[in-house]
C-alpha positions as CSV (number, residue, x, y, z in Angstrom):
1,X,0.0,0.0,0.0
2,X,1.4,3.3,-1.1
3,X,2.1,5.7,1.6
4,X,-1.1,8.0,1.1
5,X,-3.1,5.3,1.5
6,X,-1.8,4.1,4.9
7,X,-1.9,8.1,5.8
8,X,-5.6,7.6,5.1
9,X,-6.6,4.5,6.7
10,X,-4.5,4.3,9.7
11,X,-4.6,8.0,11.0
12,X,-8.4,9.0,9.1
13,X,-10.2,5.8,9.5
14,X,-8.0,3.4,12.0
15,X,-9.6,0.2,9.7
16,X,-9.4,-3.0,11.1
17,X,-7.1,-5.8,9.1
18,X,-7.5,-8.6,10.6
19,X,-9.9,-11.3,8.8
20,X,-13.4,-11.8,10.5
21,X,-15.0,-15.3,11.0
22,X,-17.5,-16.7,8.9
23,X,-21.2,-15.2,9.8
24,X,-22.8,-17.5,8.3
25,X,-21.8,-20.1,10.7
26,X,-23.4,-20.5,14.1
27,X,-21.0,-18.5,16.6
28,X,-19.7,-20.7,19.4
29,X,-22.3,-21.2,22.6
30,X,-22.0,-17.8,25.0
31,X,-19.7,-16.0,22.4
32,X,-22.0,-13.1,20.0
33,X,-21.6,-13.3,16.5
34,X,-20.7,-9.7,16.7
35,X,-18.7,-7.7,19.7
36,X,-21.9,-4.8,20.9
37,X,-20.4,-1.4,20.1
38,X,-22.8,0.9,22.2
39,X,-21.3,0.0,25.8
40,X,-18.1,1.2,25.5
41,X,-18.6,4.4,23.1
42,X,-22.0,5.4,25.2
43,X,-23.4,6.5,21.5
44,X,-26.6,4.7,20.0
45,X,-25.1,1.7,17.7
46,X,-28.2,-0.5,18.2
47,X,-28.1,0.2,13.8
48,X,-25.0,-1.2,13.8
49,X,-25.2,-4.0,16.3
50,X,-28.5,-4.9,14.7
51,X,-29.2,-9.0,14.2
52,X,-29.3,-9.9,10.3
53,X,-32.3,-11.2,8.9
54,X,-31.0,-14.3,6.0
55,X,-33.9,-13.8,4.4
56,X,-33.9,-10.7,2.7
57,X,-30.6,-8.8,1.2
58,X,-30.6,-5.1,0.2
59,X,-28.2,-3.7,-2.0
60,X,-26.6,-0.1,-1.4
61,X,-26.2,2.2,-4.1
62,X,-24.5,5.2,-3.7
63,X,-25.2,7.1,-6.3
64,X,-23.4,10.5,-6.9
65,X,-26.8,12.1,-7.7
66,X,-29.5,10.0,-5.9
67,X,-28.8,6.9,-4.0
68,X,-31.4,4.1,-4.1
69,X,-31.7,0.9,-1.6
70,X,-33.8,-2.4,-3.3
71,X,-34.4,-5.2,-0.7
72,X,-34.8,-9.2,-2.5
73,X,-36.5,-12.1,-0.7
74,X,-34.2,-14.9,-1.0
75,X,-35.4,-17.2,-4.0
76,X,-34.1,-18.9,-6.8
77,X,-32.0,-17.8,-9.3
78,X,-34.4,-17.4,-12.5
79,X,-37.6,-17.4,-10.4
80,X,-37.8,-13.4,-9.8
81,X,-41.2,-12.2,-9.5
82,X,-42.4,-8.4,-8.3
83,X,-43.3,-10.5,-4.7
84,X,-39.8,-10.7,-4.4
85,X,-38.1,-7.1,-4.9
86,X,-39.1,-4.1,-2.6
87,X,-37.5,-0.6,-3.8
88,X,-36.9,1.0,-0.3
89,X,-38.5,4.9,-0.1
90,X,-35.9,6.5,0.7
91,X,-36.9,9.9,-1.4
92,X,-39.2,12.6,-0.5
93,X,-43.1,10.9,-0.3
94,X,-44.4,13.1,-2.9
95,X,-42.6,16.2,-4.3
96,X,-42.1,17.6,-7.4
97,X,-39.2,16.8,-9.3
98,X,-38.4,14.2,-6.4
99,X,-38.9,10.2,-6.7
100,X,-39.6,8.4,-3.6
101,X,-37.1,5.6,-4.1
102,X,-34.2,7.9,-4.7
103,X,-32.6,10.0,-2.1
104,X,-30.6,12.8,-3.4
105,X,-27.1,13.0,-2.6
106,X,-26.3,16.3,-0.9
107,X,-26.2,18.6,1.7
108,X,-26.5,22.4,1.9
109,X,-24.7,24.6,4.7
110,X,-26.4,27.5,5.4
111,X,-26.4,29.9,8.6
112,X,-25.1,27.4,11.1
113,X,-27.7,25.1,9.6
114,X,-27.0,21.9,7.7
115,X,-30.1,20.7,5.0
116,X,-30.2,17.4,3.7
117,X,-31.3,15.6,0.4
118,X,-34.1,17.4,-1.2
119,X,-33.9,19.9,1.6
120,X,-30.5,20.7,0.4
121,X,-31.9,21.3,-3.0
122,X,-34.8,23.6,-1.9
123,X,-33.4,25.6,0.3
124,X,-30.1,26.4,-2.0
125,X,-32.2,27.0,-4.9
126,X,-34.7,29.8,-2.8
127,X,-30.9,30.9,-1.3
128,X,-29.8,32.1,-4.5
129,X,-26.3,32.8,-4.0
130,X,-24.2,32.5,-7.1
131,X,-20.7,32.0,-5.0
132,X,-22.6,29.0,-3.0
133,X,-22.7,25.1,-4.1
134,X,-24.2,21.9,-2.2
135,X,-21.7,19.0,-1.0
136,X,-22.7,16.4,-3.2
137,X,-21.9,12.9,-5.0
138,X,-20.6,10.7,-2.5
139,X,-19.2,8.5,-4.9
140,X,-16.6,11.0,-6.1
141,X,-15.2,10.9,-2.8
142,X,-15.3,7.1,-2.3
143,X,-13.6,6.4,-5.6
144,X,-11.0,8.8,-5.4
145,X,-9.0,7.5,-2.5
146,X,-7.4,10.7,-1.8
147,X,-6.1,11.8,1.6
148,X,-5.6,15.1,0.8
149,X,-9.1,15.7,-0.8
150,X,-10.7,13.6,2.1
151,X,-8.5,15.9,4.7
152,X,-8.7,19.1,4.1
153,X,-11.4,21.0,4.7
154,X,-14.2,21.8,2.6
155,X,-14.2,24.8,0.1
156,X,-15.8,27.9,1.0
157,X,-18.3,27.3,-1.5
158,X,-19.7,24.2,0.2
159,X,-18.9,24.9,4.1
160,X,-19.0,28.8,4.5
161,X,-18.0,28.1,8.4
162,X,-15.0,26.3,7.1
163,X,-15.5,23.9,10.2
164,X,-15.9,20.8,8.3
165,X,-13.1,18.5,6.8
166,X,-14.8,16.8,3.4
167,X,-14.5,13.4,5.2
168,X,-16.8,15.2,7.8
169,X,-19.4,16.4,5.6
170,X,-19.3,12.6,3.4
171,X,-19.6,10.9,6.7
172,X,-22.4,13.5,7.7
173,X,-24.3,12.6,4.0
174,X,-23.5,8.8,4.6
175,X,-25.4,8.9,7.9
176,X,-28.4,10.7,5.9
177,X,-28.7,8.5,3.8
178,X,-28.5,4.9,6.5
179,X,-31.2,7.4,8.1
180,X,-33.8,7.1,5.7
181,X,-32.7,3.2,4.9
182,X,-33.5,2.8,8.7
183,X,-36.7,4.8,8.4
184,X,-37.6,2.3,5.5
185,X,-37.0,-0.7,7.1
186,X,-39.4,-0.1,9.5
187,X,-42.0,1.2,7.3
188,X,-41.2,-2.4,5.8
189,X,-41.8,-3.7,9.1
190,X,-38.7,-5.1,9.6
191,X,-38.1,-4.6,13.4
192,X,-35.9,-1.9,15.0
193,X,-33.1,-4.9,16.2
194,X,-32.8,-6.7,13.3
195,X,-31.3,-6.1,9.4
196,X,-31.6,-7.6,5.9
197,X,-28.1,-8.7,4.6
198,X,-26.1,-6.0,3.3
199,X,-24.1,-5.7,0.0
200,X,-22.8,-2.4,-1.2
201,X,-22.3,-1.2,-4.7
202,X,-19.1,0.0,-5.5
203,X,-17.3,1.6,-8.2
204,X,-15.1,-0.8,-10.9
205,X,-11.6,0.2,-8.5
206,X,-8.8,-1.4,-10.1
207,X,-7.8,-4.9,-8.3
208,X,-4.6,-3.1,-6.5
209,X,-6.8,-0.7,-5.3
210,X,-9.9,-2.9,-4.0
211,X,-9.1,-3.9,-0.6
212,X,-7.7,-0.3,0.0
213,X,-11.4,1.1,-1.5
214,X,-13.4,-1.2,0.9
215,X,-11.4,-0.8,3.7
216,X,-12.2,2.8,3.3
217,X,-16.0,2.1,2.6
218,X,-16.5,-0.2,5.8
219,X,-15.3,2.6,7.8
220,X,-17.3,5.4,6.8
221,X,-20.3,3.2,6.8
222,X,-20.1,1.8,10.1
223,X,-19.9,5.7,11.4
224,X,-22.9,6.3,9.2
225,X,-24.7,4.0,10.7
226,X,-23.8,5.2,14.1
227,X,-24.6,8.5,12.9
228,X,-28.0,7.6,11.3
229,X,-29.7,6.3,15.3
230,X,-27.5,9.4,17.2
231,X,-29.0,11.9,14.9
232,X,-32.4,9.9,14.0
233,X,-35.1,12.7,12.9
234,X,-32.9,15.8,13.0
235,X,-31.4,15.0,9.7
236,X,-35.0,15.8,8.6
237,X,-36.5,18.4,9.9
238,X,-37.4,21.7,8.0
239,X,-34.8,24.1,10.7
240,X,-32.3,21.7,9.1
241,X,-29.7,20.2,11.6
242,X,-27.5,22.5,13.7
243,X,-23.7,22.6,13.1
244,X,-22.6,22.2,16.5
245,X,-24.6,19.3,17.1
246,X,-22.9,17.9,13.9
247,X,-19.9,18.1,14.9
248,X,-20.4,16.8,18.3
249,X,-21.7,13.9,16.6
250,X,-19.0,13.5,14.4
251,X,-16.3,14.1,17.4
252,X,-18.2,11.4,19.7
253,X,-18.5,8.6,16.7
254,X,-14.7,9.5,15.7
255,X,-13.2,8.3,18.9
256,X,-14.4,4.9,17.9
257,X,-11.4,2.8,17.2
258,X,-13.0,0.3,14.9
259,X,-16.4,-0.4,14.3
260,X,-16.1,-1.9,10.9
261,X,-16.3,-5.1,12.3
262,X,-20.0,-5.5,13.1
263,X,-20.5,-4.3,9.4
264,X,-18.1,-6.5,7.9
265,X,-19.9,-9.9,9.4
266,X,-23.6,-8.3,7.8
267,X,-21.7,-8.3,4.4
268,X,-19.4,-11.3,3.9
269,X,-20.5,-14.9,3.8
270,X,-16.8,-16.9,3.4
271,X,-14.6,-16.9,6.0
272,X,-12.0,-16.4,3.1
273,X,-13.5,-14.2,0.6
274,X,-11.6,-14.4,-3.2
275,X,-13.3,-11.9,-4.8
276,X,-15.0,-8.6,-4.2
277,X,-18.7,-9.8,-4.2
278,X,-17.8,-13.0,-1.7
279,X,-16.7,-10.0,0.4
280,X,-20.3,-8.4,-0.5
281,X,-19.1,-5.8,-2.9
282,X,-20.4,-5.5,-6.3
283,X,-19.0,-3.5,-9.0
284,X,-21.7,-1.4,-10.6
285,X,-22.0,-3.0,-14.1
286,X,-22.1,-6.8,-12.6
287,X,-24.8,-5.8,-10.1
288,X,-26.6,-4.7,-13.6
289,X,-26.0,-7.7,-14.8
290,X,-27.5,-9.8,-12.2
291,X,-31.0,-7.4,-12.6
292,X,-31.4,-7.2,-16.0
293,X,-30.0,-11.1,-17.4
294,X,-32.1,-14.1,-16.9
295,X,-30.0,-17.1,-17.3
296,X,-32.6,-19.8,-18.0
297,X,-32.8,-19.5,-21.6
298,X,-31.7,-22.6,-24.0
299,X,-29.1,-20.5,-25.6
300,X,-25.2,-19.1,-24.5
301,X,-25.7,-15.1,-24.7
302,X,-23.1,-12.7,-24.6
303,X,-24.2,-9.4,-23.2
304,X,-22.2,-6.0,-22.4
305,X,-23.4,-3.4,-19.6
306,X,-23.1,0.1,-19.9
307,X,-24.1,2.1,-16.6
308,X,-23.8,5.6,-17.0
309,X,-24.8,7.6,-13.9
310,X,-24.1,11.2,-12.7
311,X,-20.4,10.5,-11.7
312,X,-18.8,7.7,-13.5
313,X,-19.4,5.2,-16.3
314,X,-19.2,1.5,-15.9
315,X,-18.5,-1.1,-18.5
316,X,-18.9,-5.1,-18.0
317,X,-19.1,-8.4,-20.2
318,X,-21.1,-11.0,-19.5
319,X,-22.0,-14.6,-20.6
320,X,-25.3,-16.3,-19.5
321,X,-24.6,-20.1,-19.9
322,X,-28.2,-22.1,-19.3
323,X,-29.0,-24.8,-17.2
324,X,-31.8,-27.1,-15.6
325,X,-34.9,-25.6,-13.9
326,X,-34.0,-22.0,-14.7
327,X,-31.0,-22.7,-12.6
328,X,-28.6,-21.7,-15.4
329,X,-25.9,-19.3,-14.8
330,X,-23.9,-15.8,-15.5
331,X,-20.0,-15.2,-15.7
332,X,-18.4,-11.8,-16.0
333,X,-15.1,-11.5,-18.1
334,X,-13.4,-9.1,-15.3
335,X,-11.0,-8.2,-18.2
336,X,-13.2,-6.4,-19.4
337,X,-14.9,-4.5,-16.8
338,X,-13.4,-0.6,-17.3
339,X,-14.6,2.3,-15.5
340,X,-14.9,6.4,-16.9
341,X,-15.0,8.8,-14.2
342,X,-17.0,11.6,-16.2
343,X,-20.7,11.1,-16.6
344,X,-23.6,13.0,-16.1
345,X,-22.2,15.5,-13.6
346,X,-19.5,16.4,-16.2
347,X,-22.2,16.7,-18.7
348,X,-24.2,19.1,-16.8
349,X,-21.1,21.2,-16.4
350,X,-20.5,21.2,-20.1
351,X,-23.8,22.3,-20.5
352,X,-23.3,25.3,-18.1
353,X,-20.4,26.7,-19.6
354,X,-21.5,26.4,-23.2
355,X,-24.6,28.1,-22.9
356,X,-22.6,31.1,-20.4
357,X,-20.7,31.1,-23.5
358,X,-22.9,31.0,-26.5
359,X,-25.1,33.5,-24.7
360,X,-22.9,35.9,-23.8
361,X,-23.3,35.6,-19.8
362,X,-21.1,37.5,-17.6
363,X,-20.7,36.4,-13.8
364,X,-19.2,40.2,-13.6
365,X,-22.2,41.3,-14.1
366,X,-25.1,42.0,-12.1
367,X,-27.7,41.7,-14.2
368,X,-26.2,38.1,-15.4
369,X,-25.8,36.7,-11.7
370,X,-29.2,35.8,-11.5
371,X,-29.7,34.3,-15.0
372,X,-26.1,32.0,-13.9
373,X,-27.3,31.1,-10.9
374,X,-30.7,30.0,-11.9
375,X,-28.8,28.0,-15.4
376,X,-26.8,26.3,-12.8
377,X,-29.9,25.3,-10.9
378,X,-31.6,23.7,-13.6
379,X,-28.9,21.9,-15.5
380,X,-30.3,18.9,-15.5
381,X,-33.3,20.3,-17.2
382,X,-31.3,22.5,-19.9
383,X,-29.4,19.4,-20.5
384,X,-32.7,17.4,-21.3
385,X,-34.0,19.8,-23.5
386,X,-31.0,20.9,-25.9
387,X,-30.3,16.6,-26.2
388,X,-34.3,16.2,-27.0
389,X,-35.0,18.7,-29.1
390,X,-31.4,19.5,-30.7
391,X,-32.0,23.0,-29.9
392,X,-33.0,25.6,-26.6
393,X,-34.8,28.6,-28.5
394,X,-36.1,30.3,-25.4
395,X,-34.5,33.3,-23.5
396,X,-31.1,30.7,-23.2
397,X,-30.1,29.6,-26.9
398,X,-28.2,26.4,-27.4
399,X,-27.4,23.8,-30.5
400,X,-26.6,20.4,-29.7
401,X,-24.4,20.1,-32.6
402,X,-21.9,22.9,-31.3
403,X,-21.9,21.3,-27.7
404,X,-20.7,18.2,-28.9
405,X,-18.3,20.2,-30.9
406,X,-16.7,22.1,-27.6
407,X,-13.3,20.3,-27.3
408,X,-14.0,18.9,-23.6
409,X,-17.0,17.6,-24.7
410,X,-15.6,16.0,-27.5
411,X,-12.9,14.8,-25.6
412,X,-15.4,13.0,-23.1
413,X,-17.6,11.4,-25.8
414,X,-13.9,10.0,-27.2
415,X,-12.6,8.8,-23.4
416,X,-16.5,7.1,-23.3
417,X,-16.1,5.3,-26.2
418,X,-13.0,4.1,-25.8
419,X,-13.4,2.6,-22.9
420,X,-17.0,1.0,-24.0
421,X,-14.9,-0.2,-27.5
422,X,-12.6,-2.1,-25.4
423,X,-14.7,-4.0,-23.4
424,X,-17.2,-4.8,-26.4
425,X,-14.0,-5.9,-28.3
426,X,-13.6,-8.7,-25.4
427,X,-17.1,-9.8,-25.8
428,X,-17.2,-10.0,-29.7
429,X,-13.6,-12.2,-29.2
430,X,-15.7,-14.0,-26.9
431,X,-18.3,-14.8,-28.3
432,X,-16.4,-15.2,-31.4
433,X,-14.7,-18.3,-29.9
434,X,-18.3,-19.8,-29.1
435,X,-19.7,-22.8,-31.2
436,X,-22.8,-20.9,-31.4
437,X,-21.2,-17.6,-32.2
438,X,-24.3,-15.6,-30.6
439,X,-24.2,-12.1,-31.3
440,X,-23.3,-9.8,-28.4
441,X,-26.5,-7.8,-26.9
442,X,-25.8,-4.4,-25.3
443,X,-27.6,-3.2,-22.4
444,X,-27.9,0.7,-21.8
445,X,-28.8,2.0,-17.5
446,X,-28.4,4.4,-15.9
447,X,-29.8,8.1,-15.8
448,X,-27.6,8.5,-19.2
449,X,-29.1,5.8,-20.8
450,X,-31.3,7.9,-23.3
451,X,-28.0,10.8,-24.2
452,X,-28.4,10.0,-28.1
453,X,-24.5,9.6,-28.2
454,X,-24.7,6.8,-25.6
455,X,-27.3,5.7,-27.5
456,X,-24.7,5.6,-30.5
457,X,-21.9,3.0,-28.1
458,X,-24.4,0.1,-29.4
459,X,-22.9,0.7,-32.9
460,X,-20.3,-2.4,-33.8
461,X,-16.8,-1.4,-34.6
462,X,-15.4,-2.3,-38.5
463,X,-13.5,-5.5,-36.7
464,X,-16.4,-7.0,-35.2
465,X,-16.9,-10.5,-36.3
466,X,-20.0,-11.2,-34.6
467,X,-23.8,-9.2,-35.1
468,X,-23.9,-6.6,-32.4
469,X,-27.6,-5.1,-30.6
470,X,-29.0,-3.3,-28.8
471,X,-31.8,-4.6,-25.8
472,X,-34.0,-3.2,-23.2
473,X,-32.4,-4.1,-20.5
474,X,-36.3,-4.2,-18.5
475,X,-36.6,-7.9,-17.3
476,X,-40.3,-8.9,-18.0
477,X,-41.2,-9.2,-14.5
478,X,-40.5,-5.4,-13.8
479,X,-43.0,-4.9,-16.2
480,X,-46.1,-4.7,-14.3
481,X,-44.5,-3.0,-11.4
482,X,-45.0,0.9,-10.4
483,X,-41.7,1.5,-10.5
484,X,-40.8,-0.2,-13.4
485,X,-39.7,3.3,-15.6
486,X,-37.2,4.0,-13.0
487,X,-35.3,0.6,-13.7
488,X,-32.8,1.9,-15.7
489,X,-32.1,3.8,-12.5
490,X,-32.8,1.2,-10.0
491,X,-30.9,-1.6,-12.2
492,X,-27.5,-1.9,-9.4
493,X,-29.3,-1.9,-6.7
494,X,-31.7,-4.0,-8.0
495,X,-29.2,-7.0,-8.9
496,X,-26.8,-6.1,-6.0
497,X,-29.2,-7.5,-4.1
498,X,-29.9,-10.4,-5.8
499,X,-29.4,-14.0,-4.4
500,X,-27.2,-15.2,-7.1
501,X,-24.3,-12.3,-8.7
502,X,-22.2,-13.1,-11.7
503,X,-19.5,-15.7,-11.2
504,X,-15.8,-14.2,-12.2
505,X,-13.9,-15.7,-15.3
């Protein structure tokens, strides 16, 4: 481990190395599965100390705009009905703009006062202040493994009391976000002691990286979920949650030296895990795979996921092999799994500057500061449009053509299909080598699912020796559900939680 890294996990986060026993075997008569946490920090961990429940796993996904939690009965593989799969609310009940199964992934500080989620958006929209920005996308932050962007503290911009490292304020968001999952549970009945089995998604890391990432991961999670019962309802009320009782919180959970443990026995289920998802972490892409690929048919299939969210793109290949009784079975090609980390967010920014620019828009300029701020606001929505309609011919003007002409833009749409070209050329030389020679199916999630240019990845390269298509990546028993347009969305946490993940090759 490089020298950063030990700065970051034995001064920051004091991990715990040493390998934990099997949960899934029956701890030894007087000894609990799990040492209790809350005696000796005085802090509520009855979260973390929580019994698990074997028969029901949720996934963790979180997402760097909206994170989403999707709870699955135990079955079997190839049986998946809408009985077993419960979306968790973990969004705003009913609010515009807002779905109920996706928590938004930010925080706003304003006036000794720290705003949460959909709060966060509100309340910095109606603030209006052009030199202000929400802390946001938790996943930057977990993929970067970077002590000295973790460290230091946050910019003005974010934290105008400048009392908050960035490790603060993620671990703050983290415990929002384990709130509402708690919340949930209960509203699914689940009692207050007790926990479905736990797997988190995670960014594609590369494999000298992994253990470093989840190490990381545990820790902050553990906290969170320290953070989510010590805190309980003030992360949501409307006065938003006062910054000295933050950081009190955040001092008191800090002095405890490792509470990674009790997590680490809800995730794992081998006493010596191989790979990442033994250790109950599953890359984005193969949790996609696992939601959107049903094994059972009579035929080898070669598939290739594309998950492009707000902060990074993932790319996997897959091969569903079939078998008896629907009991057939996936296999990832982990050569090919490569990871982009520009997506939506990087977009919207794109989108921001070229219409400041192609408008004329001066943040010097009083009479422009409002018109900014507001474009920044609605990003997302500017984005939509110019991408639908080719064209914004309202007070902002914008062609599509001359965005994806800007030279970062360009540059991005490059980096994305480069990486997607070299993990489709591994499933064409796959699938290739097959007696059946299937053709290789693409499968397009994620809230960038629909950009017409990710659209365009599906499109073979010259050398492809094998038919290449597009599917929807809607399995048919989503079909009848309420939330089944939000799958795209859902899809990782969806098949993170799965009983049966991809198998590695």
């Amino acid at each position: 481990m490089s020298k950063e890294r030990t700065s970051i996990f034995g001064r920051f986060l004091r991990p715990k190395p040493a390998e934990q026993p099997d949960p899934s075997q029956p701890a030894p008569a007087g000894v609990p599965r799990t040492a209790p946490t809350t005696a000796a920090s005085g802090l509520d961990c009855s979260l973390l100390d929580a019994e698990v429940d074997d028969n029901w796993t949720a996934c963790i996904d979180f997402g760097t705009a909206f994170s989403k939690i999707v709870m699955v009965r135990q079955h079997e593989t190839g049986a998946t009905t809408t009985e077993h799969v419960r979306p968790l609310q973990i969004g705003p009940a009913a609010m515009a703009g807002f779905s109920p199964l996706m928590c938004p992934s930010a925080l706003y500080v304003l006036q000794e006062r720290i705003h949460f989620g959909e709060r966060a958006y509100i309340v910095h929209a109606n603030h209006g202040a052009n030199t202000r920005q929400r802390f946001e996308s938790p996943k930057h932050y977990i993929s970067a493994l970077n002590q000295q962007l973790l460290e230091t503290p946050a910019s003005d911009a974010e934290d105008p009391t400048q009392r908050f490292t960035r490790a603060q304020l993620l671990l703050l968001l983290l415990g929002f976000i384990i709130f509402r999952f708690d919340r949930a549970l209960r509203a699914e009945k689940f009692p207050k002691d007790r926990l479905p089995r736990l797997r988190i998604a995670r960014p594609a890391w590369k494999r000298e990286f992994e253990r470093d990432g989840e190490i990381l991961l545990l820790d902050l999670l553990a906290r969170a979920m320290i953070l989510a019962r010590e805190i309980g309802e003030r992360y949501d009320t409307s006065d938003g949650l006062p910054v000295d009782l933050a950081l009190s919180a955040l001092k008191a959970v800090g002095k405890i030296g490792e509470p990674a443990a009790n997590l680490q026995a809800k995730l794992i289920r081998a006493a010596t895990p191989n790979d990442c998802i033994e250790r109950g972490f599953v890359p984005e892409a193969t949790a996609v795979a696992a939601a959107a690929i049903r094994p059972e048919q009579n035929k080898q299939r070669v598939f290739v996921i594309a998950d492009i969210g707000a902060g990074t793109s993932d790319f996997g290949a897959f091969i569903a092999v079939p078998g008896r009784d629907r009991k057939g079975r996936i296999g990832e090609y982990s050569k090919a799994r490569r990871i982009e980390e520009r997506a939506g967010n990087f977009l919207d920014s794109q989108v921001v500057s070229y219409l400041i620019k192609k408008n004329g828009l001066n943040a010097g300029l009083p009479s422009d500061v409002g018109t900014i701020a507001a474009l920044k606001r609605e990003a997302r929505r500017y984005k939509e449009e110019l991408f639908r309609d080719q064209e914004l011919d309202g007070p902002l003007r914008g062609e599509l053509r001359e965005l994806l002409a800007e030279p970062e833009m360009a540059a991005f749409v490059n980096a994305l299909r480069g990486k997607f070209g070299e993990t489709l050329q591994v499933a064409c030389t796959e699938a290739a080598g097959l007696q059946q020679r299937p053709p290789v199916r693409i499968l397009l999630t994620g809230g960038g699912a629909e950009l017409p240019f990710v659209r365009g990845l599906a499109a073979p390269p010259e050398q492809v020796r094998v038919p290449v298509i597009e599917e929807n990546p809607t399995p048919p028993w989503v079909a009848g559900t309420n939330w089944n347009v939000a799958f795209r969305q859902l899809a990782v946490a969806v098949g993170g939680a799965m009983p049966s993940l991809p198998e590695q090759k």
